[in-house]
C-alpha angles and dihedrals in degrees: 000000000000127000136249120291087202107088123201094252093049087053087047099044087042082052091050093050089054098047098053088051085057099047084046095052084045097054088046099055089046080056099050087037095058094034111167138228100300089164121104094251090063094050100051121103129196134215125208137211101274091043100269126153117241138195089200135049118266127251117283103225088058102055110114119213106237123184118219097228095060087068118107116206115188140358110328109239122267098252085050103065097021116130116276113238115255132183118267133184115214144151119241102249100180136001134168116196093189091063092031089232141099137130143265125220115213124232105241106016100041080217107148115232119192127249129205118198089232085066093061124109092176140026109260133170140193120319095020127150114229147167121232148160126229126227124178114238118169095264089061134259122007134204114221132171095021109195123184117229 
């Protein structure tokens, strides 16, 4: 008679396989046993007024009305948030008719402001006093609507 073609460490690793597949049933029935919340109600989150994350729904007597239409959603355009033109006093520092171009210093801050030719509602020359308002462009502060005093 022959012997066995089944070794000691086959029937131990064989042991071993069977016994992970129990233990996974087993992990699997203790889920499905437990099962959590799947309604809507479980899955819902809050925020409250200062941004907070909830798990219930806030008080009543603080909810605010918003329109939709009052959000805002993204970077307000450029023209939208651009400096409003206001009224200066200055003296014309330099300015160069040839190139159509000089600068303003302003009373007060001393800051120089640019001046194009095109912007100007009177001649003026060097040392002038004049009215203007400021716009931003990308290059910095403009001069517009330059009046002589």
């Amino acid at each position: 008679m022959g012997r066995s073609q089944e070794s000691f460490s086959k029937r131990e690793k064989e042991k071993k396989k069977q016994k992970k597949k129990q233990e996974k049933m087993q992990r699997k029935e203790e889920r499905q046993a437990e099962e959590t919340d799947s309604s809507l109600e479980g899955m819902l989150a809050y925020v409250d007024e200062y941004g907070n994350i909830l798990d219930s729904p806030p008080d009543e007597e603080k909810k605010e009305e918003i329109n939709a239409e009052d959000i805002v959603v993204g970077v307000p355009k450029k023209g939208e948030y651009d400096m409003e033109p206001e009224l200066r006093q200055g003296k014309i520092e330099y300015f160069n008719d040839a190139k159509g171009f000089g600068f303003i210093r302003e009373d007060g801050t001393n800051e120089k402001i640019f001046v194009h030719v095109t912007e100007l509602q009177d001649e003026v020359s060097e040392n002038d006093k004049v009215t203007y308002d400021v716009v931003r462009n990308p290059k910095g502060l403009n001069a517009v609507k330059v009046k002589k005093l």
